[in-house]
PQR file with spaces between the fields and no chain letter, atoms N, CA, C, O and H, PARSE charges and radii, in Angstrom:
ATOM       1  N    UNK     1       7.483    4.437    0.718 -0.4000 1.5000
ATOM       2  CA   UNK     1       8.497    3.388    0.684 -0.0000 2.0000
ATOM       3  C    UNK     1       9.140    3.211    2.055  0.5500 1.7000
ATOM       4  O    UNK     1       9.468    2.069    2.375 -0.5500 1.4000
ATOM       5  N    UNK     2       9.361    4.244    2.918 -0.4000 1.5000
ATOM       6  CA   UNK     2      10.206    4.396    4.094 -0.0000 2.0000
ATOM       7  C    UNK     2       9.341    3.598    4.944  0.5500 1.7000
ATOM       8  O    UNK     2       9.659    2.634    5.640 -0.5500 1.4000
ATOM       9  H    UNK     2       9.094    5.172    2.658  0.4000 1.0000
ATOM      10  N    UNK     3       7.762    4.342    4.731 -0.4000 1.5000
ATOM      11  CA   UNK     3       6.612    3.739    5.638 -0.0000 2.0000
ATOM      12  C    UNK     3       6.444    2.451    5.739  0.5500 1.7000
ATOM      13  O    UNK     3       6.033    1.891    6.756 -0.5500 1.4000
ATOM      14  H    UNK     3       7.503    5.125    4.166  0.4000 1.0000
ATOM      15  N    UNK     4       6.780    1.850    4.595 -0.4000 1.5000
ATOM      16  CA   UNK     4       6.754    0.450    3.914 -0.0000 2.0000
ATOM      17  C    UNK     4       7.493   -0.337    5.008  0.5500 1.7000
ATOM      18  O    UNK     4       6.982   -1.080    5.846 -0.5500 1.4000
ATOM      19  H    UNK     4       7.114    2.305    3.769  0.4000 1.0000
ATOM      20  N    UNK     5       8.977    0.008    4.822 -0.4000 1.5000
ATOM      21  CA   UNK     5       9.896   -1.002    5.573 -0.0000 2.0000
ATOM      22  C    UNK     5       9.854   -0.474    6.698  0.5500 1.7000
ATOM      23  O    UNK     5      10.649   -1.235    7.250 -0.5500 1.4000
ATOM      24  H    UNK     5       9.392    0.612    4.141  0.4000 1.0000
ATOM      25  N    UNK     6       9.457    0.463    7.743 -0.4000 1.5000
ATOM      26  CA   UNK     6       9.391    0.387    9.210 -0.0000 2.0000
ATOM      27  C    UNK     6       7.984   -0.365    9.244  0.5500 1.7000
ATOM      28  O    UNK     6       7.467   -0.701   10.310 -0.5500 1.4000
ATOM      29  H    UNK     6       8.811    1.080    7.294  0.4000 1.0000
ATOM      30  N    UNK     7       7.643   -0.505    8.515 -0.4000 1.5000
ATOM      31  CA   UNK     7       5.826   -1.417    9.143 -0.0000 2.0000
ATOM      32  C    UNK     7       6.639   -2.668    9.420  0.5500 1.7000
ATOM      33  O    UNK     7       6.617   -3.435   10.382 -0.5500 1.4000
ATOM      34  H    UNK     7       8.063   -0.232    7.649  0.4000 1.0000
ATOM      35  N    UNK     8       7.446   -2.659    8.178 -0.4000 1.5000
ATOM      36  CA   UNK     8       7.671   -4.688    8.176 -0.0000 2.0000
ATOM      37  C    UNK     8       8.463   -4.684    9.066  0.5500 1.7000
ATOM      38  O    UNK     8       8.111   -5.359   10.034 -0.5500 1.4000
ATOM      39  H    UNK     8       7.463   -2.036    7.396  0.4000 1.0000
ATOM      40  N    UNK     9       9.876   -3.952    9.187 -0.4000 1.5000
ATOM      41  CA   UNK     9      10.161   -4.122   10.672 -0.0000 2.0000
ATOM      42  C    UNK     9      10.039   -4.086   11.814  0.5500 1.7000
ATOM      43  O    UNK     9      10.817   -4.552   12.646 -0.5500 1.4000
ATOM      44  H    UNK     9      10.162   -3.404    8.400  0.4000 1.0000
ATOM      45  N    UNK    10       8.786   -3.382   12.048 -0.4000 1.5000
ATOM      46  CA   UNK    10       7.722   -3.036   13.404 -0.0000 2.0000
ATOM      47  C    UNK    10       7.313   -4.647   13.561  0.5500 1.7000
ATOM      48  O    UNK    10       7.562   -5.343   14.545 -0.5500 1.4000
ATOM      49  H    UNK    10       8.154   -3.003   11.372  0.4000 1.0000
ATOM      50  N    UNK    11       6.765   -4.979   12.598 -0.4000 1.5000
ATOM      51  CA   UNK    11       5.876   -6.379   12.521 -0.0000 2.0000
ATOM      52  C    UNK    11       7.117   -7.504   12.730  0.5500 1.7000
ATOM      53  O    UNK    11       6.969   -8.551   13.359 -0.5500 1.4000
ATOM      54  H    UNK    11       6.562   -4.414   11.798  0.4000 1.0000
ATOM      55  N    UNK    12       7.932   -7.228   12.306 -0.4000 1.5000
ATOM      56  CA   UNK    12       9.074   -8.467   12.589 -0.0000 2.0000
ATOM      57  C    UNK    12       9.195   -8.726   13.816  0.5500 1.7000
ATOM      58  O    UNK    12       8.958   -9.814   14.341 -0.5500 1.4000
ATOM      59  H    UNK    12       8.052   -6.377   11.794  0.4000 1.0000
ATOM      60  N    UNK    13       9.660   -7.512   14.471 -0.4000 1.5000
ATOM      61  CA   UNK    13      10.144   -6.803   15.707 -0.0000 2.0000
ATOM      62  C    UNK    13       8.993   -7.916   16.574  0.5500 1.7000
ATOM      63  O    UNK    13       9.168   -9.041   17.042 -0.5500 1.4000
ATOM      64  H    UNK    13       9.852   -6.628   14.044  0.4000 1.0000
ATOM      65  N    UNK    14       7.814   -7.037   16.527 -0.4000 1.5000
ATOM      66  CA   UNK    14       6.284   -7.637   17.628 -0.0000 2.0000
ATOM      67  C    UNK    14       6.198   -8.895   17.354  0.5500 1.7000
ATOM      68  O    UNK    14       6.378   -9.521   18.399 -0.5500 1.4000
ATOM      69  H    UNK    14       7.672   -6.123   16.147  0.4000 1.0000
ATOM      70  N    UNK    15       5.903  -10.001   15.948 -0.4000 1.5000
ATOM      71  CA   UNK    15       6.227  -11.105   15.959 -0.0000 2.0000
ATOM      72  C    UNK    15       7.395  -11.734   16.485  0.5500 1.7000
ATOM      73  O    UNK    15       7.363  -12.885   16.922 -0.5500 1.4000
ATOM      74  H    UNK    15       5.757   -9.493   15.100  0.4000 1.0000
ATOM      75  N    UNK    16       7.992  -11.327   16.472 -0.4000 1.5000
ATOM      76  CA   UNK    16       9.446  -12.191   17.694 -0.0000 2.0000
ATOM      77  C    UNK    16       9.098  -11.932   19.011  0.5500 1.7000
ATOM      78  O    UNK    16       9.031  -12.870   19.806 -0.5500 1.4000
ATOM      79  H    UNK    16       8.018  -10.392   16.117  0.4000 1.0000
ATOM      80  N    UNK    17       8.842  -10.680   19.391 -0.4000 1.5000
ATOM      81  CA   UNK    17       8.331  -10.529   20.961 -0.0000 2.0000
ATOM      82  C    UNK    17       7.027  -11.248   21.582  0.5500 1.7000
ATOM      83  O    UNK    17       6.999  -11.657   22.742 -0.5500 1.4000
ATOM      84  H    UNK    17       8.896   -9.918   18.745  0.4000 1.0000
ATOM      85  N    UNK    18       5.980  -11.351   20.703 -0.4000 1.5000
ATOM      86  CA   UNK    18       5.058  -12.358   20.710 -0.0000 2.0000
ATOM      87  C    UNK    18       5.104  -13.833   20.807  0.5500 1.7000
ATOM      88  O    UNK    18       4.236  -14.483   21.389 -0.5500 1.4000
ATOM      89  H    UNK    18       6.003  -11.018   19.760  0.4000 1.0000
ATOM      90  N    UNK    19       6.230  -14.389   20.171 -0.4000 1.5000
ATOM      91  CA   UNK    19       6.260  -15.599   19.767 -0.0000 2.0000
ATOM      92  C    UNK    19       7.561  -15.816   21.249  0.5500 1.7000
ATOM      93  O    UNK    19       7.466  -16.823   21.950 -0.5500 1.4000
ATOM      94  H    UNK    19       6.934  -13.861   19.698  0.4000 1.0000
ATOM      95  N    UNK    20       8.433  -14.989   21.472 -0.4000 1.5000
ATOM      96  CA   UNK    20       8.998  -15.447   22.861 -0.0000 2.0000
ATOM      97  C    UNK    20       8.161  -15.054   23.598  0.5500 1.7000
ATOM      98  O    UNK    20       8.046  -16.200   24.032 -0.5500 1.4000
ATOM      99  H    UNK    20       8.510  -14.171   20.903  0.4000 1.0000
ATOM     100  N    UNK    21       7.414  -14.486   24.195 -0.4000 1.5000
ATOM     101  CA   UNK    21       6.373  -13.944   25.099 -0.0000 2.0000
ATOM     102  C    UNK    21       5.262  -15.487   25.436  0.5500 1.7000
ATOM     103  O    UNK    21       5.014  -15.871   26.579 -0.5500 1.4000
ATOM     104  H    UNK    21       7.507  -13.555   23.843  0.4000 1.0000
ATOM     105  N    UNK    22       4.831  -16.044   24.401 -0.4000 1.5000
ATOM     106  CA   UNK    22       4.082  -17.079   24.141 -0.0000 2.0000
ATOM     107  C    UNK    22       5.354  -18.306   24.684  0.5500 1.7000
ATOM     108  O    UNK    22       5.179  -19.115   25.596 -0.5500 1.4000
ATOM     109  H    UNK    22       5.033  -15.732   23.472  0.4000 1.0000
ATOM     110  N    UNK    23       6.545  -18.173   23.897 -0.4000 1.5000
ATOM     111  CA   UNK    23       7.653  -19.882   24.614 -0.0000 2.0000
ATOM     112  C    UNK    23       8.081  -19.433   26.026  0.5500 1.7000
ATOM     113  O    UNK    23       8.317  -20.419   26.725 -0.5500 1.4000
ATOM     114  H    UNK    23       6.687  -17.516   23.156  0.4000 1.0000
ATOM     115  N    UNK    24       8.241  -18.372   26.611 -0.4000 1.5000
ATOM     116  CA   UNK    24       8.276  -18.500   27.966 -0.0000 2.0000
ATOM     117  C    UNK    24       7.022  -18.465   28.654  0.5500 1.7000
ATOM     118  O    UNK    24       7.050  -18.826   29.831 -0.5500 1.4000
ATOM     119  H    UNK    24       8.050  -17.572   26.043  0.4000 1.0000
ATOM     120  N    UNK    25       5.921  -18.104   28.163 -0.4000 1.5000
ATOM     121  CA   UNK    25       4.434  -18.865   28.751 -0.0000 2.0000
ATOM     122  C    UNK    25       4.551  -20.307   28.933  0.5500 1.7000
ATOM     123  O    UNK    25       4.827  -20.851   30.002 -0.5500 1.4000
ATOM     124  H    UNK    25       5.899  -17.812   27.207  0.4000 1.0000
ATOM     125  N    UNK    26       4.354  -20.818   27.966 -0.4000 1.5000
ATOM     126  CA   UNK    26       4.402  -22.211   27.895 -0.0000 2.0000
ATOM     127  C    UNK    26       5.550  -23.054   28.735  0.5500 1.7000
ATOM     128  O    UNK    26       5.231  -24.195   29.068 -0.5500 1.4000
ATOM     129  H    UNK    26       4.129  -20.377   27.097  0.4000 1.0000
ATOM     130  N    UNK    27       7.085  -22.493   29.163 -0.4000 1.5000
ATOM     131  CA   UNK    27       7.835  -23.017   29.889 -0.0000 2.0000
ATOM     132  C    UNK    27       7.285  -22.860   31.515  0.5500 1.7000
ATOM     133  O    UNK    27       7.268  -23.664   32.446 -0.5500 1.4000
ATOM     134  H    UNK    27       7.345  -21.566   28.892  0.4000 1.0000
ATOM     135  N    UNK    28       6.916  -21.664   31.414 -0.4000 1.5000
ATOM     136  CA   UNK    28       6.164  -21.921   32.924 -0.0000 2.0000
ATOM     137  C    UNK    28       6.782  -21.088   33.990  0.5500 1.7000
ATOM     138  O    UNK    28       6.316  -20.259   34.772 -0.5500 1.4000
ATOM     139  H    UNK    28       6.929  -21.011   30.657  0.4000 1.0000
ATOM     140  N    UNK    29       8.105  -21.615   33.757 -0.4000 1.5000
ATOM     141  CA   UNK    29       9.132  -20.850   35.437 -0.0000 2.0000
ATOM     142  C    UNK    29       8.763  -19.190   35.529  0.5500 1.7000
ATOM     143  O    UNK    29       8.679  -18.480   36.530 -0.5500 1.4000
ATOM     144  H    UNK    29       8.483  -22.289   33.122  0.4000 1.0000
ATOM     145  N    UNK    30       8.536  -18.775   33.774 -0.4000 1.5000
ATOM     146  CA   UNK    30       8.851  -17.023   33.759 -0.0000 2.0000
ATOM     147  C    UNK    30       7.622  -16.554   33.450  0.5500 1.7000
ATOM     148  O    UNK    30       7.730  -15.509   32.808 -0.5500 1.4000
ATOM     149  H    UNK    30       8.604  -19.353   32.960  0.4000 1.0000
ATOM     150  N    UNK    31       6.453  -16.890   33.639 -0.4000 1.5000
ATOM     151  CA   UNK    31       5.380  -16.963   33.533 -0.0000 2.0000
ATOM     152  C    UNK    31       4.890  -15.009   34.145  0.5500 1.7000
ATOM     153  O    UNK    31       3.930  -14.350   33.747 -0.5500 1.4000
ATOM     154  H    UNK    31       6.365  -17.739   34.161  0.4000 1.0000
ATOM     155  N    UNK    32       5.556  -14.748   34.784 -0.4000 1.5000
ATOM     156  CA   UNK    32       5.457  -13.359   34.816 -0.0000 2.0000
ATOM     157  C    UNK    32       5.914  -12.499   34.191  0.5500 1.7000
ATOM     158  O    UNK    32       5.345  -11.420   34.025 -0.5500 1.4000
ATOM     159  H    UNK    32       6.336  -15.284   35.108  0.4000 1.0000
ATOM     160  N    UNK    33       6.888  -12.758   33.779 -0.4000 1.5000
ATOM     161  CA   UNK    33       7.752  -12.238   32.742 -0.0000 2.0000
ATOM     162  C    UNK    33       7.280  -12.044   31.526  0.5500 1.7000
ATOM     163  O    UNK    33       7.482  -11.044   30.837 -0.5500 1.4000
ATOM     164  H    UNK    33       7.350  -13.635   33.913  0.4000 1.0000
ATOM     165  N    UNK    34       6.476  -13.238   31.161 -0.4000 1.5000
ATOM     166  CA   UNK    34       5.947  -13.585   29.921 -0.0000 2.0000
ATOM     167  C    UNK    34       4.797  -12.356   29.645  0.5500 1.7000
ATOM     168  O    UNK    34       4.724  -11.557   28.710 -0.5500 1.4000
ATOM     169  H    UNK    34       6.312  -14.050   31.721  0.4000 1.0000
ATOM     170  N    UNK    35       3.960  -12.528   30.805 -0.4000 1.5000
ATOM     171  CA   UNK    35       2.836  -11.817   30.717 -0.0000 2.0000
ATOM     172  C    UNK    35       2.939   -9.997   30.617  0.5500 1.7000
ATOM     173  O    UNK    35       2.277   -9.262   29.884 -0.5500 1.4000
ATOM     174  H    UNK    35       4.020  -13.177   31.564  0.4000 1.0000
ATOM     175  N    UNK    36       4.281   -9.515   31.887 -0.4000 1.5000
ATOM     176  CA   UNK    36       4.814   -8.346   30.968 -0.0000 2.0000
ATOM     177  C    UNK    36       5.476   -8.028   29.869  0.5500 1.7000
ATOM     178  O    UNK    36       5.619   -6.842   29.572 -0.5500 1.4000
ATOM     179  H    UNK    36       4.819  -10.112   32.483  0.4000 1.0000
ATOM     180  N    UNK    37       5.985   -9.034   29.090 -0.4000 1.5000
ATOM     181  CA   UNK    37       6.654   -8.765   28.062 -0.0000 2.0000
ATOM     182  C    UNK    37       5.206   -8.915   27.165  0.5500 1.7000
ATOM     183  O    UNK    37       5.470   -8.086   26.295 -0.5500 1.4000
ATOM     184  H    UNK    37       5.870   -9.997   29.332  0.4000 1.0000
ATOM     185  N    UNK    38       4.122   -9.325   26.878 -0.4000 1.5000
ATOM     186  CA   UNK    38       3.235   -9.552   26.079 -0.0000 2.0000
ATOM     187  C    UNK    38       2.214   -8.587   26.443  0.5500 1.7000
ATOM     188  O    UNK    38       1.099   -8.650   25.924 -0.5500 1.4000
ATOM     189  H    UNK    38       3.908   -9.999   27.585  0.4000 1.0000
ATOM     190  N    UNK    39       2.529   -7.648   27.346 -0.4000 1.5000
ATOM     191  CA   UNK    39       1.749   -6.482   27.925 -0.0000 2.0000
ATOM     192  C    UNK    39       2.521   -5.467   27.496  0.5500 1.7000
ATOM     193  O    UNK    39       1.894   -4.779   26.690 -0.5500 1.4000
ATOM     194  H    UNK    39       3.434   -7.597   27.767  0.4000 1.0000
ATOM     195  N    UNK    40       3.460   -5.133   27.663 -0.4000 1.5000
ATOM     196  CA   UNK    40       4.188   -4.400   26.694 -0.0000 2.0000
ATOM     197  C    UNK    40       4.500   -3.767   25.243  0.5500 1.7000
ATOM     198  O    UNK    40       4.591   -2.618   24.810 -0.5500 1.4000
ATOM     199  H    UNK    40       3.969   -5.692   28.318  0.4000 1.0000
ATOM     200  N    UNK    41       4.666   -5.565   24.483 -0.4000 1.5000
ATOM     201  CA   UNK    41       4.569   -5.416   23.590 -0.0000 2.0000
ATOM     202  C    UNK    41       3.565   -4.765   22.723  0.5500 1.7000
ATOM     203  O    UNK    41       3.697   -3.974   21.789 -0.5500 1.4000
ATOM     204  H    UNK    41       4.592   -6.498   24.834  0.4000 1.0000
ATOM     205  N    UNK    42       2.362   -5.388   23.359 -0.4000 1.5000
ATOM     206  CA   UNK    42       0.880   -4.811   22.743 -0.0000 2.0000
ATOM     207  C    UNK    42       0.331   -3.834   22.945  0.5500 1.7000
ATOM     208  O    UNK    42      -0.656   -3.564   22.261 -0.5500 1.4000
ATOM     209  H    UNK    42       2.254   -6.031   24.117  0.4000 1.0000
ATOM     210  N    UNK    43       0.839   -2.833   24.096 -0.4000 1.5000
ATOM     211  CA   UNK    43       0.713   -1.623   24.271 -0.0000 2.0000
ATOM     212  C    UNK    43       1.722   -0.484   23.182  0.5500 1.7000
ATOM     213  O    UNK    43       1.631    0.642   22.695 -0.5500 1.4000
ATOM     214  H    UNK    43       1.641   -3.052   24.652  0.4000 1.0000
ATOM     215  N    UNK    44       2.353   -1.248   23.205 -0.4000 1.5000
ATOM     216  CA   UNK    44       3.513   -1.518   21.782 -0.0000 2.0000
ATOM     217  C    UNK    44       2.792   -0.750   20.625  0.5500 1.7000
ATOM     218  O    UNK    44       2.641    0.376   20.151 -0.5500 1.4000
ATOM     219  H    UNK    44       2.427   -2.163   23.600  0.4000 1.0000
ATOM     220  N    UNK    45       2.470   -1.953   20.480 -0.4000 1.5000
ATOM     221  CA   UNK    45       2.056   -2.195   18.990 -0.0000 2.0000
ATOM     222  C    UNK    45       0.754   -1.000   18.938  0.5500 1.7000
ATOM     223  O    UNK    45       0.635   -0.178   18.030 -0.5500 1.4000
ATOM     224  H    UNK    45       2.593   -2.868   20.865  0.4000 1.0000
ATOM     225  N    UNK    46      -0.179   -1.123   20.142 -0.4000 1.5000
ATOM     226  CA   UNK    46      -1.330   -0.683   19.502 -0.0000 2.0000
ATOM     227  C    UNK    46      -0.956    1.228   19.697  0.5500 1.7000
ATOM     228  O    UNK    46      -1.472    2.078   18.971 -0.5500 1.4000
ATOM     229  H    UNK    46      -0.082   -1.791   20.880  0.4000 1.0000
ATOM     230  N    UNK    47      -0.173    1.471   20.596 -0.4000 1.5000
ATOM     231  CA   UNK    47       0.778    3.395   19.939 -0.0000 2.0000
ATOM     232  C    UNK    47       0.860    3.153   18.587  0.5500 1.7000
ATOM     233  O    UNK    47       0.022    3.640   17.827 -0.5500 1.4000
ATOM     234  H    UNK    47       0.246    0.781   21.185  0.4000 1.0000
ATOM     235  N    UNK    48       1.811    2.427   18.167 -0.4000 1.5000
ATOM     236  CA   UNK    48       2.227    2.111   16.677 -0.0000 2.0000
ATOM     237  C    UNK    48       1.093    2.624   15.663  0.5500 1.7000
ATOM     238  O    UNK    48       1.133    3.633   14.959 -0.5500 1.4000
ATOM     239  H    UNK    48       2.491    2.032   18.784  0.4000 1.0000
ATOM     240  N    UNK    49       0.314    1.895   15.746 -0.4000 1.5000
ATOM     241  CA   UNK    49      -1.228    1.846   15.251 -0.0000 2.0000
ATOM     242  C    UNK    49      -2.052    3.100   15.159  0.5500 1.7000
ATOM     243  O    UNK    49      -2.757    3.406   14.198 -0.5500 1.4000
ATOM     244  H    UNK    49       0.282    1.075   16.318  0.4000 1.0000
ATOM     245  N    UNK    50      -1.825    4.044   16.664 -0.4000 1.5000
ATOM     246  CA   UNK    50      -2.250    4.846   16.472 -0.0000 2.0000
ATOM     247  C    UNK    50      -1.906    5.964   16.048  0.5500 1.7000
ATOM     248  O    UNK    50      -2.736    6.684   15.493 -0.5500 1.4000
ATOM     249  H    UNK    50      -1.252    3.796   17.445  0.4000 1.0000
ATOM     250  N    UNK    51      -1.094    6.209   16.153 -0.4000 1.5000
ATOM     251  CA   UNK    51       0.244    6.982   15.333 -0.0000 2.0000
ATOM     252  C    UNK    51      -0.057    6.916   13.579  0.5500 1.7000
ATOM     253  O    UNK    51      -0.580    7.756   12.847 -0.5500 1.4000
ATOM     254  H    UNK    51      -0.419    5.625   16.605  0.4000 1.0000
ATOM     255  N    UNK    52       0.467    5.652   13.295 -0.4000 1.5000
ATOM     256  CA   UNK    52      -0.371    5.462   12.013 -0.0000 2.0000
ATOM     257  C    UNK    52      -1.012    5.501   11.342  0.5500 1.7000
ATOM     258  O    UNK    52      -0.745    5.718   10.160 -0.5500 1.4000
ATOM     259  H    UNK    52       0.891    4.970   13.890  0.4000 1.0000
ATOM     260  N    UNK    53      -2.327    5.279   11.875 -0.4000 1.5000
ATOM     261  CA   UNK    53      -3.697    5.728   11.706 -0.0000 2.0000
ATOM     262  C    UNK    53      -3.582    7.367   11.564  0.5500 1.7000
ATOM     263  O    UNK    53      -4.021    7.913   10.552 -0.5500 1.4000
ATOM     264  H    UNK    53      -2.543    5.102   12.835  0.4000 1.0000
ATOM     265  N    UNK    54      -3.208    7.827   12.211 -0.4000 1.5000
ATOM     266  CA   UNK    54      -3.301    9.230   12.961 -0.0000 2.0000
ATOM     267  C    UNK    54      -2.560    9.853   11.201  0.5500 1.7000
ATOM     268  O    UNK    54      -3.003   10.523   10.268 -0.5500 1.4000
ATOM     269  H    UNK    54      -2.852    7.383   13.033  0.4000 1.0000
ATOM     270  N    UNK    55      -1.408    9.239   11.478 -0.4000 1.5000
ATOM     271  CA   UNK    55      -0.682   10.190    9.932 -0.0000 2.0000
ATOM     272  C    UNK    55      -0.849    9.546    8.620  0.5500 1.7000
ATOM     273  O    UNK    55      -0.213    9.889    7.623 -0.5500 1.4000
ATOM     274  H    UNK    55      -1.049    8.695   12.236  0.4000 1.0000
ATOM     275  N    UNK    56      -1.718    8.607    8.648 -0.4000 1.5000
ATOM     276  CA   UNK    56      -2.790    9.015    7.189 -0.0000 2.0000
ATOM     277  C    UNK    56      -3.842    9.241    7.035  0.5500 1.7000
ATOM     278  O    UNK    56      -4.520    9.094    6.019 -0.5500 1.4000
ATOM     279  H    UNK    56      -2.234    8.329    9.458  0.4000 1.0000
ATOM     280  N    UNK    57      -4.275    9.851    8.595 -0.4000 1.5000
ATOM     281  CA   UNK    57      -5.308   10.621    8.321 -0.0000 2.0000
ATOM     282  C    UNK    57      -5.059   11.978    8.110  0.5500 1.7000
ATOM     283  O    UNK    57      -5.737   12.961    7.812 -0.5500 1.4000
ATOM     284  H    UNK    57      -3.724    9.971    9.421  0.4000 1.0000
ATOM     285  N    UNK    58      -4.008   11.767    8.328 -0.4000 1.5000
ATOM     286  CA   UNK    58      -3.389   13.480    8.222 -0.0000 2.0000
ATOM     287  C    UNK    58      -2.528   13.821    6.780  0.5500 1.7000
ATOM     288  O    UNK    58      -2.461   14.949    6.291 -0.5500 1.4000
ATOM     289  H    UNK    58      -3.457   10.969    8.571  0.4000 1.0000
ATOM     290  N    UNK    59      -1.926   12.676    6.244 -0.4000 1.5000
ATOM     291  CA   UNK    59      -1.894   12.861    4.528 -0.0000 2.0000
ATOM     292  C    UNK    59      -3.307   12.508    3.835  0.5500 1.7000
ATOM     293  O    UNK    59      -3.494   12.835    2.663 -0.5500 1.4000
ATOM     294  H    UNK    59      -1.980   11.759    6.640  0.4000 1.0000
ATOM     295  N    UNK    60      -4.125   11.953    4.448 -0.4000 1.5000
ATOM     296  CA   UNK    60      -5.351   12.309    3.248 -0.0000 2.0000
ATOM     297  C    UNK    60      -5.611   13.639    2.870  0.5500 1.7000
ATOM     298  O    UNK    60      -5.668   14.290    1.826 -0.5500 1.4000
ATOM     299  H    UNK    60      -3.972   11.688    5.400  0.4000 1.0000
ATOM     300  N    UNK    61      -5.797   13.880    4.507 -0.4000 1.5000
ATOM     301  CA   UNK    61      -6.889   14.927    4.355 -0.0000 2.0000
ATOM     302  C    UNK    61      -6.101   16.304    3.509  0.5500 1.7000
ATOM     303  O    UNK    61      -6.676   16.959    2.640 -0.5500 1.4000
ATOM     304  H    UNK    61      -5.751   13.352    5.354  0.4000 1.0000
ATOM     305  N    UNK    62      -4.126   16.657    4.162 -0.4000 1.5000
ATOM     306  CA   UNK    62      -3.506   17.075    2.953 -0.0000 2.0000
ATOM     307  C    UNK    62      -3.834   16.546    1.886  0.5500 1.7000
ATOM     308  O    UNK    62      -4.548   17.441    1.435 -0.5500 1.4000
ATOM     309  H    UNK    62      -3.658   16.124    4.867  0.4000 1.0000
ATOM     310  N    UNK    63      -3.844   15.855    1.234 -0.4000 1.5000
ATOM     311  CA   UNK    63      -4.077   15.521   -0.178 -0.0000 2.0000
ATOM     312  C    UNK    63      -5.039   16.144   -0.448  0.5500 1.7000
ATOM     313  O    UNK    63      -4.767   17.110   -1.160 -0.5500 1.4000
ATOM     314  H    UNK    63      -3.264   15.128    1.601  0.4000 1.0000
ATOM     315  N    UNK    64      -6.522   15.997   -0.099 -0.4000 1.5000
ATOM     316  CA   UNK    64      -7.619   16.135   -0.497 -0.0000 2.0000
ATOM     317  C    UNK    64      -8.053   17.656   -0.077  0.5500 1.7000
ATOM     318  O    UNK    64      -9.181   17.960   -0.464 -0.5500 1.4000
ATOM     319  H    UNK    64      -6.743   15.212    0.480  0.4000 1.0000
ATOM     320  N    UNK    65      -7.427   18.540    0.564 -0.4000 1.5000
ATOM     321  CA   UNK    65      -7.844   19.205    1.164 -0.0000 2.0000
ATOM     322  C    UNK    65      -6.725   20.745    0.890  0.5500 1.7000
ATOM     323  O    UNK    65      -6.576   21.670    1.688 -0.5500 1.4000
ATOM     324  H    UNK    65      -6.510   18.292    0.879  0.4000 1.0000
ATOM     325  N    UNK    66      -6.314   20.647    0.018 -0.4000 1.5000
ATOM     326  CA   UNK    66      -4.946   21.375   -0.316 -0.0000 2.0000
ATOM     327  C    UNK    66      -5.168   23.144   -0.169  0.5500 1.7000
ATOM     328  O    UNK    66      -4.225   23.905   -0.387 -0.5500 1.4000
ATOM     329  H    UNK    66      -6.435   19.896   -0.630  0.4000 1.0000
């Protein structure tokens, strides 16, 4: 359940940083800015991921492996 609502707020979180990352692309002036904040983020996200990955592979294998 805990796991539950930090995903969705992880995902809230990266969708807003994405979606400004993308409107200051498109404005142009911060165009560097843009590109580290969307470099960031996704370095972000993909720890997140692995982390994740990582600790249910590590409650399976508890589960299954007792």
């Amino acid at each position: 359940m805990l796991i539950t609502l930090i995903m969705a707020i992880l995902t809230l979180v990266v969708t807003s940083f994405v979606v400004f990352g993308i409107v200051f692309w498109h404005k142009g002036e911060h165009q560097h800015l843009a590109r580290s904040f969307l470099v960031i983020t996704l370095s972000a996200f993909l720890i997140f991921f692995v982390i994740l990955i990582a600790f249910f592979i590590t409650s399976l294998s508890q589960h299954y492996f007792k």
